[in-house]
C-alpha positions as semicolon CSV with decimal commas, in nm:
position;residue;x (nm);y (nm);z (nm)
1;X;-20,041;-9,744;-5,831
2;X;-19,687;-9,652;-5,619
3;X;-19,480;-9,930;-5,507
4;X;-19,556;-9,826;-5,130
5;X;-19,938;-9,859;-5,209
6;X;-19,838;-10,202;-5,410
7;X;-19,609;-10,325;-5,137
8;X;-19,913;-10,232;-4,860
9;X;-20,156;-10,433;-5,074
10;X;-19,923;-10,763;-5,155
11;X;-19,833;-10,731;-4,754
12;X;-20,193;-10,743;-4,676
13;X;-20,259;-11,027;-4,921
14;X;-19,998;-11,227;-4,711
15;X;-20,154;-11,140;-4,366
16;X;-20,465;-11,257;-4,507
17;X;-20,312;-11,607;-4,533
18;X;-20,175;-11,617;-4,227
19;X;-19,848;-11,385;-4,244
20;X;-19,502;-11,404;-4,087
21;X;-19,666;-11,526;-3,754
22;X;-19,788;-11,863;-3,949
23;X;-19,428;-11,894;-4,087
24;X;-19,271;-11,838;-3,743
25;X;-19,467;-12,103;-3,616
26;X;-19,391;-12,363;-3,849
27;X;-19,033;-12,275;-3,810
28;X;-19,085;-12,258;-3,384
29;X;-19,217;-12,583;-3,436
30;X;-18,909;-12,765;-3,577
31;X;-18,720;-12,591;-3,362
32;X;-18,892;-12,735;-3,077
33;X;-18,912;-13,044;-3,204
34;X;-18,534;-13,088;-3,214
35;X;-18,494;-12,960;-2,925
36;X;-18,665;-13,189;-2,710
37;X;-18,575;-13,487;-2,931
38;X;-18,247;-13,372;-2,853
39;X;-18,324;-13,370;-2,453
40;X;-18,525;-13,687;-2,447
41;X;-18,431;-13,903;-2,714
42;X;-18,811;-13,984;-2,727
43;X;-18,989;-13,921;-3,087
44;X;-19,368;-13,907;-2,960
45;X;-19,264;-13,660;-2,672
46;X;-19,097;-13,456;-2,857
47;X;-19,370;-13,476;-3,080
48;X;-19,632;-13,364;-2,831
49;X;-19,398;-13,076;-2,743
50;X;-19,383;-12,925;-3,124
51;X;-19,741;-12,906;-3,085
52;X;-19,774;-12,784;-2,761
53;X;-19,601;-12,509;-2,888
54;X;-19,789;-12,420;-3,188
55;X;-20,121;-12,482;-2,933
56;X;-19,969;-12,168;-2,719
57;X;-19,957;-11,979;-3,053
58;X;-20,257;-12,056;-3,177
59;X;-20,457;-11,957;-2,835
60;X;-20,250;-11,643;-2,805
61;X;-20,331;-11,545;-3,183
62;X;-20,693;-11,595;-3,113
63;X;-20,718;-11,395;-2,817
64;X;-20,497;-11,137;-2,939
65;X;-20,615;-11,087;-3,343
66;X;-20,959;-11,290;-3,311
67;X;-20,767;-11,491;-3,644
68;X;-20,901;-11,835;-3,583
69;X;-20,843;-12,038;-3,900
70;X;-20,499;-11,895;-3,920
71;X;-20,436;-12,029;-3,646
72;X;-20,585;-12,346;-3,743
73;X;-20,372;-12,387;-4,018
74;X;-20,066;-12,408;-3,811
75;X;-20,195;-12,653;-3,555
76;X;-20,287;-12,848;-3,911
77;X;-19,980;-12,858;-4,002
78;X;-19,750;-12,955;-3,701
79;X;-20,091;-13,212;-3,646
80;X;-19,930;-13,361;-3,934
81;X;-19,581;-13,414;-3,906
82;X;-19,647;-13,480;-3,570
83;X;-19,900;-13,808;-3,637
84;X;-19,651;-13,938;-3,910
85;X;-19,318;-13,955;-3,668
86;X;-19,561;-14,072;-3,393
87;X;-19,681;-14,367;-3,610
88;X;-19,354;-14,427;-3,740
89;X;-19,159;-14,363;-3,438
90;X;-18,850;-14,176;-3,664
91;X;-18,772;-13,863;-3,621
92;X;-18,704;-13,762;-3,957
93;X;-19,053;-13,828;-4,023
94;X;-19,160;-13,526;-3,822
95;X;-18,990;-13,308;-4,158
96;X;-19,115;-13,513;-4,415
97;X;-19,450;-13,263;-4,485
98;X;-19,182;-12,989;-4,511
99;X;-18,959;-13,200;-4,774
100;X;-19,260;-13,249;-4,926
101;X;-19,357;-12,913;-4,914
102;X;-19,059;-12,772;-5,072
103;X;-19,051;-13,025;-5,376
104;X;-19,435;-12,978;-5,465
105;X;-19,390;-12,591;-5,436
106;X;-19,121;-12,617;-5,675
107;X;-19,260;-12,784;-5,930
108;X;-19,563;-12,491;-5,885
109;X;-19,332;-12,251;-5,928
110;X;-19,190;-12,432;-6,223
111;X;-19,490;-12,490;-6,431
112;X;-19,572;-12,114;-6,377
113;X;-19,278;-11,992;-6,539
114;X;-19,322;-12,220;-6,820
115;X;-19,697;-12,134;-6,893
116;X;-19,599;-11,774;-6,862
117;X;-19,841;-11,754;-6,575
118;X;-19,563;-11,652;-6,278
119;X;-19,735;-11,782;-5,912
120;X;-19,566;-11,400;-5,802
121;X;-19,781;-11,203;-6,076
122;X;-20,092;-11,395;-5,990
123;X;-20,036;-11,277;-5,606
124;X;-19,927;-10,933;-5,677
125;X;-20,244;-10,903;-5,916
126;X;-20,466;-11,018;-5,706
127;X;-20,310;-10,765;-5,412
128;X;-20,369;-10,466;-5,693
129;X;-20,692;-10,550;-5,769
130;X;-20,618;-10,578;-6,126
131;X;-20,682;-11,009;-6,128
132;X;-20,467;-11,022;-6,490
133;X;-20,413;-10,705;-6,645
134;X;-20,033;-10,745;-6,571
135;X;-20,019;-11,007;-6,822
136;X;-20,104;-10,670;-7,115
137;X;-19,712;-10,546;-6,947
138;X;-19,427;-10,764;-7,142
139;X;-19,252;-10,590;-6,922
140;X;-19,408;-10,686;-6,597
141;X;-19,489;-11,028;-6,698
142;X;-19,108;-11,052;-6,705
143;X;-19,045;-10,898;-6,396
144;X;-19,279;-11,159;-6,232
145;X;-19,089;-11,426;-6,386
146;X;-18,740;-11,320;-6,226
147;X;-18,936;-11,268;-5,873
148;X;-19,134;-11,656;-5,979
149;X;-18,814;-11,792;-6,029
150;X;-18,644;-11,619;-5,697
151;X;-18,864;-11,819;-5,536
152;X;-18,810;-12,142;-5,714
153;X;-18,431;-12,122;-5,648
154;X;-18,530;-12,108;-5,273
155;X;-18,727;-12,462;-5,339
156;X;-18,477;-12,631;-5,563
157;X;-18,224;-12,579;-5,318
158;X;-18,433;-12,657;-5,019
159;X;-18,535;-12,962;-5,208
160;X;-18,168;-13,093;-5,284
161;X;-18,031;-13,076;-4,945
162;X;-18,346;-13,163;-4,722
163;X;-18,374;-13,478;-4,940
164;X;-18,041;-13,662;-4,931
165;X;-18,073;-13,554;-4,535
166;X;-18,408;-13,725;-4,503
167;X;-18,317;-14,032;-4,715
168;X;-17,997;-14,062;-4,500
169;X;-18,195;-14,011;-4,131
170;X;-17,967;-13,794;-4,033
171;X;-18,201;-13,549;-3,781
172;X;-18,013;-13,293;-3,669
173;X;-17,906;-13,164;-3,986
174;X;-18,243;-13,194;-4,129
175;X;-18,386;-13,016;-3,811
176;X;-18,177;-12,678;-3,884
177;X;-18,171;-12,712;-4,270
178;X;-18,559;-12,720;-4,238
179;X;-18,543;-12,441;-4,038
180;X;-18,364;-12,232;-4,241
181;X;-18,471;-12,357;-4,585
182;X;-18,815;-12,438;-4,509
183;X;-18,906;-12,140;-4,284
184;X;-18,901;-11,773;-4,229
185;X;-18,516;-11,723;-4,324
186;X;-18,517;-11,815;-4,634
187;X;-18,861;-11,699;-4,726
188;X;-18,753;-11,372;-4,600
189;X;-18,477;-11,331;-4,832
190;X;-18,700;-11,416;-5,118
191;X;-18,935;-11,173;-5,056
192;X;-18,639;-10,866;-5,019
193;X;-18,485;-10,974;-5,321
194;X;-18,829;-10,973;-5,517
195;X;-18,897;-10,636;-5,367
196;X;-18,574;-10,480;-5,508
197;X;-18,677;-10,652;-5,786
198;X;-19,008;-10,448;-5,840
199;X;-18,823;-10,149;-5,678
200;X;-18,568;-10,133;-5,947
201;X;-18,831;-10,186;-6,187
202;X;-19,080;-9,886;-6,023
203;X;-18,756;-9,607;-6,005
204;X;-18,695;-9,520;-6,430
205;X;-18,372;-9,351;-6,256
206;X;-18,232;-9,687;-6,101
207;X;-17,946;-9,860;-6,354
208;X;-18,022;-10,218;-6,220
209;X;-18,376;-10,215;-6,482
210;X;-18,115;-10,217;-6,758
211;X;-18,087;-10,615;-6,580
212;X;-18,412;-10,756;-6,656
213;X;-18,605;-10,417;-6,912
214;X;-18,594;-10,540;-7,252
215;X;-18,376;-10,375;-7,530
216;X;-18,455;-10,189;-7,874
């Protein structure tokens, strides 16, 4: 299979989940949040207006794609934080899911590598069609380690700043590093680096395999 027929596959995969619109959203939704906590100083109203956000997107995605639990699982989500800072009444609160978030995927990410069953191979196989036949490829299996532990680099990171920002309340600094960490910038870079990855890896002619191919 080409990379362009691979890359058309693994993109589909991730629209089938929900896509770049469901990350947008969650990171709209922080935004928003800080925003109006900013303006009002008030925890549950800013609260309300996260979610009234992610409400706008959700009715527009239905009306526009017919996607309805994609857009469920957005309103899910900001449901969440949004209940936890409103029964707490902190703002930080309204973050916690993503802290959370970013630890448990982490750990994921971690015990993949060290099974030798990479979360990125698993996707990518399922998005060929192939389920596990990847695992046959030394080769490839490596290659989805590198891209696996791309990924985990983004969480570890994530992880060690949103948690000393949580633990110390500090909002605004948790709002934007949340943003950026937890959302569609970071993810984004992730997912170019991991296609360069497999790029390098699909082009024979391209001196950045000698990286990551195996020697002898």
């Amino acid at each position: 299979m080409s990379l362009n027929a691979m890359t058309q596959k693994s993109l589909s995969l991730f629209a089938a989940v929900g896509g770049w619109r469901t990350v947008a959203e969650g990171s709209a939704s922080r935004v928003l949040f800080l925003i109006a906590y900013l303006v009002t100083d008030q925890v549950s109203t800013s609260a309300l207006v996260a979610v009234g956000g992610v409400v706008v997107f959700a009715v527009a995605r239905v009306f526009t794609d017919r996607k309805y639990w994609q857009s469920a699982v957005g309103l899910v989500v900001v449901g969440a934080s949004a209940s936890l800072a409103g029964s707490t009444g902190h703002a930080v609160d309204f973050y916690l899911p993503t802290v959370l978030w970013q630890a448990a995927g982490g750990a994921v990410f971690l015990v993949s590598i060290l099974v030798r069953w990479p979360v990125i191979g698993l996707a990518v196989g399922a998005a060929r069609g192939e389920r596990f036949g990847w695992r046959r490829d030394p080769a490839r299996r490596r290659r989805y380690q590198v891209c696996t532990a791309v990924f985990l680099a983004r969480y570890v990171i994530a992880t060690m700043v949103l948690v000393p920002l949580y633990l110390a309340g500090n909002v605004i600094p948790l709002g934007i590093a949340a943003t950026l960490l937890g959302g569609a910038p970071a993810m984004g870079v992730c997912i170019y680096l991991c296609w360069r990855i497999l790029r390098a890896q699909a082009d024979p002619t391209n001196p950045a395999m000698a990286v990551i191919q195996p020697r002898g």
